[in-house]
RODO-2510 file (C-alpha; in nm, 4 decimals, decimal comma):
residues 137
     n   res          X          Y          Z
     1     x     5,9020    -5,6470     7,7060
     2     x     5,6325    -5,9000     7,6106
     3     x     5,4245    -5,7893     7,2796
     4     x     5,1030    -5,6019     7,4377
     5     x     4,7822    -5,6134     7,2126
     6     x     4,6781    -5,3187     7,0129
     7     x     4,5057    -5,0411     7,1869
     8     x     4,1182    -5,0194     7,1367
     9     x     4,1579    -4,6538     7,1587
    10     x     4,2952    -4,4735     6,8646
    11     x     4,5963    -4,2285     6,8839
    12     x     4,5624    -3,8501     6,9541
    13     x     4,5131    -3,6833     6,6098
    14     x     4,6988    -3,3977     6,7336
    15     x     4,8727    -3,2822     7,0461
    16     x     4,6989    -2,9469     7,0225
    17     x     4,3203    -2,8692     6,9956
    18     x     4,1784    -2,8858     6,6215
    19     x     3,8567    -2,8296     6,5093
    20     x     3,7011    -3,0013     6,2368
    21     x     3,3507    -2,8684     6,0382
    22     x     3,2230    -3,1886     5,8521
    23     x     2,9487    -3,1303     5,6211
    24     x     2,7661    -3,4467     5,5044
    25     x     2,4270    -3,4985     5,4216
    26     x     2,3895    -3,8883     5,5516
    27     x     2,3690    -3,8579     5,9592
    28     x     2,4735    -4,1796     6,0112
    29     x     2,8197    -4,1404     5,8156
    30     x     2,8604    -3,7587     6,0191
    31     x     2,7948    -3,9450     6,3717
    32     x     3,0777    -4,2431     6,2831
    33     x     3,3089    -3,9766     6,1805
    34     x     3,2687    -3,7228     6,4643
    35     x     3,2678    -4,0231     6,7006
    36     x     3,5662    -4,1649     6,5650
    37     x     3,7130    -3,7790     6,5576
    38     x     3,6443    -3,7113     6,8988
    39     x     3,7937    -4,0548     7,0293
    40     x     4,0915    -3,9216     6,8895
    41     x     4,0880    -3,5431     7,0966
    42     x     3,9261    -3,3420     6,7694
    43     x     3,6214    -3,1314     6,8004
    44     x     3,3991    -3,2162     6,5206
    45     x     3,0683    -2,9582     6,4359
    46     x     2,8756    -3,1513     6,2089
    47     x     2,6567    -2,9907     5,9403
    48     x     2,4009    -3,1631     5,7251
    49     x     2,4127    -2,9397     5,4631
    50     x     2,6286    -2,6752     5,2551
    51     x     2,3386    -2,3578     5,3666
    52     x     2,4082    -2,5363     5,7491
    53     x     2,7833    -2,5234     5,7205
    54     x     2,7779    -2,1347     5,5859
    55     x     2,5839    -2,0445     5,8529
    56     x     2,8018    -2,2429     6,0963
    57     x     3,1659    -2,0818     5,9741
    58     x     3,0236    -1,7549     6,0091
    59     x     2,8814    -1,7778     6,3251
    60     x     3,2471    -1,7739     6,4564
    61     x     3,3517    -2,1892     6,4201
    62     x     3,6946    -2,1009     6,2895
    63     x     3,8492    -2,4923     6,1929
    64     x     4,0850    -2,6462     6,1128
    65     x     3,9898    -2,7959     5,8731
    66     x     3,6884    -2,8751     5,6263
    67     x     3,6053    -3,1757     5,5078
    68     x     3,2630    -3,1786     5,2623
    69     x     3,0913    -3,4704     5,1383
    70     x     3,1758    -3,4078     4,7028
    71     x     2,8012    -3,4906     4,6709
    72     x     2,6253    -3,1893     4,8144
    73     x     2,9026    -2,9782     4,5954
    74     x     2,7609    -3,1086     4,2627
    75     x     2,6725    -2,8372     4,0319
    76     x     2,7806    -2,5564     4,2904
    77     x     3,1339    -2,6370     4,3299
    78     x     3,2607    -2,2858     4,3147
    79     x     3,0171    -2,1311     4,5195
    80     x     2,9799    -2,3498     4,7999
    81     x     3,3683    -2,3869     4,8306
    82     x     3,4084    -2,0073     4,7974
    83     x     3,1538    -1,9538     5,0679
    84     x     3,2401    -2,1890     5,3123
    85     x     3,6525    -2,0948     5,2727
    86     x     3,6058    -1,7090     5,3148
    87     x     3,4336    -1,7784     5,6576
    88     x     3,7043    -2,0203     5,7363
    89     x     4,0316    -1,8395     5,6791
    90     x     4,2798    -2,0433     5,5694
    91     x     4,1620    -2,4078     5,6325
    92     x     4,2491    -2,6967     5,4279
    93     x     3,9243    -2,8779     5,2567
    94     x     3,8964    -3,2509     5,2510
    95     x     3,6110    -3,3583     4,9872
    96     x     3,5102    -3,7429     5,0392
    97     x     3,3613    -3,7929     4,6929
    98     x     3,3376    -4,0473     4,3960
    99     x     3,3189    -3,8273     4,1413
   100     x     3,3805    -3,4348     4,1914
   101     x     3,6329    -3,3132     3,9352
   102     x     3,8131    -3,0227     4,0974
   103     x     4,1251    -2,9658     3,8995
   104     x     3,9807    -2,7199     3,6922
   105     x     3,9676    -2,5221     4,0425
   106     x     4,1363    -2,2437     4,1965
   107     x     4,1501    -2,3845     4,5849
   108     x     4,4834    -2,4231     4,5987
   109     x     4,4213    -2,6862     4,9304
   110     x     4,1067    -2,9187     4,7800
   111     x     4,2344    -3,2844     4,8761
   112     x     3,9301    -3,5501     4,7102
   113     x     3,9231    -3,8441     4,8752
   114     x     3,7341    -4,1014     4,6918
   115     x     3,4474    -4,2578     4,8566
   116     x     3,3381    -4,5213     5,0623
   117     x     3,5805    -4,3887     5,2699
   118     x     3,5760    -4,5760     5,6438
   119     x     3,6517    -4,3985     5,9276
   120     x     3,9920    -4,5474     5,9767
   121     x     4,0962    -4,3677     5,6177
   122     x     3,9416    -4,0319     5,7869
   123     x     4,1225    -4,0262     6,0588
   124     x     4,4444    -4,0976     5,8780
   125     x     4,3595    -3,8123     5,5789
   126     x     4,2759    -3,5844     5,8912
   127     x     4,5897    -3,6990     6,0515
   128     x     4,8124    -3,5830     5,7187
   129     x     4,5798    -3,2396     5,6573
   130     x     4,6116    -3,1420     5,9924
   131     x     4,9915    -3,2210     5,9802
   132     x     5,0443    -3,0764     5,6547
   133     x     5,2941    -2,7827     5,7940
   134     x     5,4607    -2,9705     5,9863
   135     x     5,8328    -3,0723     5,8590
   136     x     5,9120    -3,4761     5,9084
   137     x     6,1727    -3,5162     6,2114
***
């Protein structure tokens, strides 16, 4: 079989449906990511802030998966990721950040991701989150 070029269109995240809430404050980083999401069969809601995203998980979004720009978390890092995790049952949170120290935290399944993070990286740190149960063949 001759080599074929790469595909332009990136691989299926998942085989099943999975929902993503992304909460990030730039609009132009949210619509790369849920673009780049979608092309891959996700459903992305995209918030623009924490209050947003609250409002959004308890209005019956149940993802996923979270993933929260470290940023908006700054000073209320306990609060906003209790708040947004007991309207999201047990979803993993992804925090794209430079500098949000977490470890002193009690969220068992926090992945930081340090920023600029391109959407390439997202789709392969959604990839492993999403995946995260699931034993290697």
């Amino acid at each position: 079989m001759p080599n074929q070029p790469p595909s332009r269109h990136p691989p299926a995240v998942l085989s099943a449906h999975a929902t993503v809430v992304l909460v990030d404050r730039e609009a132009l980083y949210r619509w790369f990511v849920t673009e780049s999401l979608r092309g891959c069969g996700v459903e992305v809601v995209s918030c623009g802030s924490l209050d947003e995203a609250v409002r959004t998980l308890r209005e019956a979004v149940a993802p996923d998966l979270l993933i929260v720009d470290g940023d908006l978390l700054e000073g209320r890092e306990e609060e906003a990721l209790r708040a947004m995790r007991a309207n999201a049952s047990a979803a993993p949170c992804l925090i794209l950040d430079s500098g949000v120290d977490l470890s002193g935290s009690h969220f068992g399944a926090v992945t930081v991701a340090l920023k600029p993070v391109d959407t390439a990286a997202v789709i392969a740190l959604v990839t492993s989150q999403l995946h995260r149960d699931v034993p290697a063949a």
